[in-house]
C-alpha positions in Angstrom: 87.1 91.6 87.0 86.9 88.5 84.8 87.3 89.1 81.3 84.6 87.2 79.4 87.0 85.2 76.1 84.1 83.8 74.8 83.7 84.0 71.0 80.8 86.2 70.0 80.2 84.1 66.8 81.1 80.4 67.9 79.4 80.5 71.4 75.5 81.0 70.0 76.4 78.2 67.6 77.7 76.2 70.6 75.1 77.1 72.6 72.2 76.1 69.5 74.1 72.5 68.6 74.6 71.7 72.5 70.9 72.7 73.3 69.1 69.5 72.2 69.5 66.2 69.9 67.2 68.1 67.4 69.0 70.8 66.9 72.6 68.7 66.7 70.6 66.4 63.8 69.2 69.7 61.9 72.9 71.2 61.9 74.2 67.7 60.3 71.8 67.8 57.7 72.0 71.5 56.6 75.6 71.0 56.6 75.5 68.1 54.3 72.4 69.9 51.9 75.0 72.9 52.0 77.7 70.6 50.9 75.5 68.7 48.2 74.3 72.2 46.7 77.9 73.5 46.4 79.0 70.4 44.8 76.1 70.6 42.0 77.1 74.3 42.0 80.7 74.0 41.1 81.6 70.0 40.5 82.3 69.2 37.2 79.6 68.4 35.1 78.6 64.3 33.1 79.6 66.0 29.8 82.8 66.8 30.8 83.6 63.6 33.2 82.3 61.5 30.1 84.8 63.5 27.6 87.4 63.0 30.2 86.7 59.4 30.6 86.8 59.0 26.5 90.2 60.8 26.1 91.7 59.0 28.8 90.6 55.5 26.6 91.7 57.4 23.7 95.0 57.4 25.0 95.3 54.4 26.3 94.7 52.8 23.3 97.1 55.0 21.3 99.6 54.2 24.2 99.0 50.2 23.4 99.6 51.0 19.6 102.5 52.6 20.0 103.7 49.5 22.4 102.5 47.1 20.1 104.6 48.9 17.2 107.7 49.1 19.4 107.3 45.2 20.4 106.5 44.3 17.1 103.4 41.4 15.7 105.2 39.1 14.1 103.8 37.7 10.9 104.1 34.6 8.9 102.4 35.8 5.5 104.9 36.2 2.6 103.9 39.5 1.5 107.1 40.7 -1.5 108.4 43.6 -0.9 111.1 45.7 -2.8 114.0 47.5 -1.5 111.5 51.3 -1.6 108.8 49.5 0.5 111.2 49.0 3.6 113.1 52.5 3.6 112.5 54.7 6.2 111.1 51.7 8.3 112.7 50.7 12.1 114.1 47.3 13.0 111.5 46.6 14.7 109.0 46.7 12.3 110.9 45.3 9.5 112.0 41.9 11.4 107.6 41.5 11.8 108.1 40.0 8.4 110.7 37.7 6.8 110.7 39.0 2.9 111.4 42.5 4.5 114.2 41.2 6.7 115.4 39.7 4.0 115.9 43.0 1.9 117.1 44.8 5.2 119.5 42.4 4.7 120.4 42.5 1.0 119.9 46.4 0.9 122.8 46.5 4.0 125.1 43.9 2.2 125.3 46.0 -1.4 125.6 49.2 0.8 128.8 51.4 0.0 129.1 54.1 2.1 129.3 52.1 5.4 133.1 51.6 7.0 133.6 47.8 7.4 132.6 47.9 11.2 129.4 49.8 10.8 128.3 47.7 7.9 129.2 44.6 10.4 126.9 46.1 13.4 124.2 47.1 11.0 124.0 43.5 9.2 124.5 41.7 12.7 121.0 43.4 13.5 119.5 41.1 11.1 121.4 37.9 11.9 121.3 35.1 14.1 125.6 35.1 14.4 127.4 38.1 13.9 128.9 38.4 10.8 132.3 36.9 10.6 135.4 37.5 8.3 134.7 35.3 6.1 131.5 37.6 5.2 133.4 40.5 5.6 135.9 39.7 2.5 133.3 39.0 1.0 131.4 42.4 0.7 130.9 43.7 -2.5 134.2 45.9 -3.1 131.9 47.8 -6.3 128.3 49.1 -6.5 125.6 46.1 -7.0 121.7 47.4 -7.7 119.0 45.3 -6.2 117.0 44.3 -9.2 113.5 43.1 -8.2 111.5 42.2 -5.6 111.5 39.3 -3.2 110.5 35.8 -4.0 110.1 33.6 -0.7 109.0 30.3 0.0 108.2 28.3 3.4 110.9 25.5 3.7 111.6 22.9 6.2 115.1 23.9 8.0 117.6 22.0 10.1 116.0 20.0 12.3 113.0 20.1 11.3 112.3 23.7 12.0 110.5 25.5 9.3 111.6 28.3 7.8 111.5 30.4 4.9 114.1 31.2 2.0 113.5 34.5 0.2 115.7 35.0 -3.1 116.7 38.6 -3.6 117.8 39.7 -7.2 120.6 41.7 -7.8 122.9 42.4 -10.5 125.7 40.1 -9.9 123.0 37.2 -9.5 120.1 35.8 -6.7 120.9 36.4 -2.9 119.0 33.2 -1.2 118.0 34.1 2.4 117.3 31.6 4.8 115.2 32.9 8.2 113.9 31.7 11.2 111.9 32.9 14.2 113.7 33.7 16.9 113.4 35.1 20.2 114.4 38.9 21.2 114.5 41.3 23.7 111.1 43.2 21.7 109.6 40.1 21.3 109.3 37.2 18.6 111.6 38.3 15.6 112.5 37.0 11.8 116.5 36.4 11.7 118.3 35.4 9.4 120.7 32.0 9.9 123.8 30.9 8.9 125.9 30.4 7.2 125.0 34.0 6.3 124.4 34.1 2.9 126.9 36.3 0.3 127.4 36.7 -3.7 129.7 35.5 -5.9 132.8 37.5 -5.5 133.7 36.8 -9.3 130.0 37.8 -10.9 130.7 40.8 -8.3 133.8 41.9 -9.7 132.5 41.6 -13.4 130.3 44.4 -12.6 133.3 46.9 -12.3 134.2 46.3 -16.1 131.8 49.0 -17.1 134.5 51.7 -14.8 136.8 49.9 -17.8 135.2 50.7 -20.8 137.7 54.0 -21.3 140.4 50.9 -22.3 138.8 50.4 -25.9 138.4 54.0 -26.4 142.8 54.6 -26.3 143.2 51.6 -28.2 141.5 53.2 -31.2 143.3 56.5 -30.7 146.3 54.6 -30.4 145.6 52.6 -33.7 144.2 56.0 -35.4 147.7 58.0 -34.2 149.7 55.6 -35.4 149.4 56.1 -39.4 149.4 59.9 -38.4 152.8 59.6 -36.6 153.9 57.3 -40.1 152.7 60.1 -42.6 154.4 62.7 -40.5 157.5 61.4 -40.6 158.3 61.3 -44.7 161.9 60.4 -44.6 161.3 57.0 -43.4 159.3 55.8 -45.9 161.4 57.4 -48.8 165.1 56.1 -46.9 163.7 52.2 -47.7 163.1 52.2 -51.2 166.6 53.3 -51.5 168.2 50.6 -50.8 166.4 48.2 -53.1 167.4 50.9 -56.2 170.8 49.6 -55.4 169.8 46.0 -54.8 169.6 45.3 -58.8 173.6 46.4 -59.5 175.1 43.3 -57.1 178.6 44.5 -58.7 178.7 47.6 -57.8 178.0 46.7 -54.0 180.8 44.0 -54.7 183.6 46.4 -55.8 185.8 48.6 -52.5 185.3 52.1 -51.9 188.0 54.1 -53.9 190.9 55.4 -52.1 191.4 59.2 -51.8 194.4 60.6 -53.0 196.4 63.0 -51.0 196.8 66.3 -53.0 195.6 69.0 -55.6 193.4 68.0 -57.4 194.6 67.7 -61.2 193.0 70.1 -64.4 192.6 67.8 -67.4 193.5 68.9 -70.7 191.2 69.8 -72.8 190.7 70.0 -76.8 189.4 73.7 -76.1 190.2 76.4 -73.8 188.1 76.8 -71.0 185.0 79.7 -70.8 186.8 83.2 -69.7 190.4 82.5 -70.4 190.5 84.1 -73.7 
C-alpha cells in the first residue's frame, strides 16, 4: 500500500491558499497585519529612535571638535600670552597662534634639562629650518628666566609677506621672533623664520656671576686671617726693631768681630779674695 507523506499541518494550508484568488489575497493580508502588529509590539519605540538619533549628532559633533582641535584654526589675533598660559598645551594647538609659538619657542631655547639633540628636535618643531650649529653654540650654557609676557606686532616680511614679530623678555635681554604662516601636514600653521633668532651670548654669560658671588666672601676671610696669622707670630715683629737699636752705634757695626783665643781661660787678680776661699 501507498504510504500517504503528506504533511498534516501544511496540506490544509495548501489546500485553503490554492482553493481560490480570495482566499490567496486574505492570507497575504493577514500575514502582513500579523507582521505590522508584531512590529508595533516589539520595534523600538520614537522616544528611543529620537534619543538614538540625538546621541548619534552628539557624537558627531564631538568627533568634528576633536578633529578640528587635532587640525588646528589658525588665528591671526595677537592675544599675549606668558610662558604658564602655554604649559601643558600640544603643538598643535599652540602653533594656532603666533605670540604662543613664539614662547614655545623662547620657553624651549632657555630650557636646561634637554641633551643638545632633543633640544634641536623639540625647537625644530617650531621652525621653518632646522636649527643649525650656529644656534646650537649658541644655547644658553646657564639658567635664563623668561620675564614677562609677549609683545607682538604685525610687520611686513621679506617679500612682502606679512608677518608678525613678538619680543619675548628674558633676563639676559628681548628675544625678537619673526613668524609666518606656513603650510603643514595638520593644516595652516605659525613658524617661525630664519635666521632663527638667539640671545646675546655675552648678556647670557653675565647671568652666571651670581654662581660667583662666594669669590668676595674668601677675599674678606683672607684679608681678616691675615692680621691674625701677623699677631700669631710675635717674633717677627719684635726681630725688626732690633736691628734699628743697633742702627744709631755705626762704629760699632764698623769694628771686626774679635778673635777667640785658644786656651783656659785666665782668673784676674783681684784687690780681695774671692767669696768662699777663706
Amino acid at each position: 500500500m501507498p504510504t500517504n507523506t503528506a504533511n498534516p499541518v501544511l496540506a490544509p494550508i495548501r489546500r485553503w491558499v490554492l482553493y481560490s484568488r480570495t482566499n490567496l489575497t486574505i492570507t497575504i493580508v493577514s500575514a502582513f497585519a500579523v507582521l505590522f502588529v508584531a512590529g508595533s509590539l516589539f520595534g523600538q519605540s520614537p522616544t528611543t529612535a529620537n534619543t538614538a538619533s540625538a546621541a548619534n549628532i552628539t557624537t558627531t559633533t564631538t568627533t568634528a571638535s576633536v578633529d578640528a582641535a587635532v587640525t588646528g584654526d589658525l588665528t591671526y589675533d595677537l592675544v599675549e600670552v606668558t610662558e604658564s598660559a602655554i604649559a601643558g598645551k600640544s603643538a598643535a594647538a599652540v602653533a594656532e597662534s603666533a605670540p604662543a609659538t613664539a614662547m614655545t619657542y623662547a620657553h624651549t631655547y632657555v630650557e636646561q634639562s634637554l641633551s643638545n639633540s632633543e633640544w634641536k628636535t623639540k625647537l625644530g618643531k617650531h621652525t621653518a629650518d632646522a636649527p643649525s650649529a650656529t644656534v646650537v653654540n649658541a644655547r644658553p650654557l646657564v639658567p635664563v628666566a623668561i620675564t614677562g609676557p609677549t609683545r607682538s606686532e604685525s610687520v611686513t616680511g621679506t617679500g612682502g609677506e606679512s608677518a608678525v614679530q613678538v619680543v619675548v623678555p628674558t633676563q639676559a635681554g628681548n628675544l625678537r621672533i619673526t613668524l609666518k604662516t606656513a603650510e603643514s601636514e595638520s593644516g595652516s600653521v605659525w613658524q617661525v623664520q630664519a635666521p632663527l633668532p638667539t640671545l646675546d651670548r655675552s648678556e647670557v654669560d653675565k647671568l652666571g656671576a651670581p654662581s660667583l658671588a662666594s669669590a668676595p666672601t674668601s677675599e674678606t676671610v683672607t684679608t681678616t686671617a691675615a692680621p691674625r696669622s701677623t699677631t700669631s707670630s710675635p717674633a717677627a715683629s719684635t726681630s725688626t726693631p732690633e736691628p734699628a737699636a743697633s742702627t744709631p752705634s755705626p762704629t760699632t757695626s764698623l769694628e771686626p768681630a774679635p778673635i777667640p783665643v785658644p786656651g783656659p781661660i785666665p782668673i784676674p787678680d783681684l784687690d780681695t779674695p774671692l767669696p768662699g776661699t777663706l
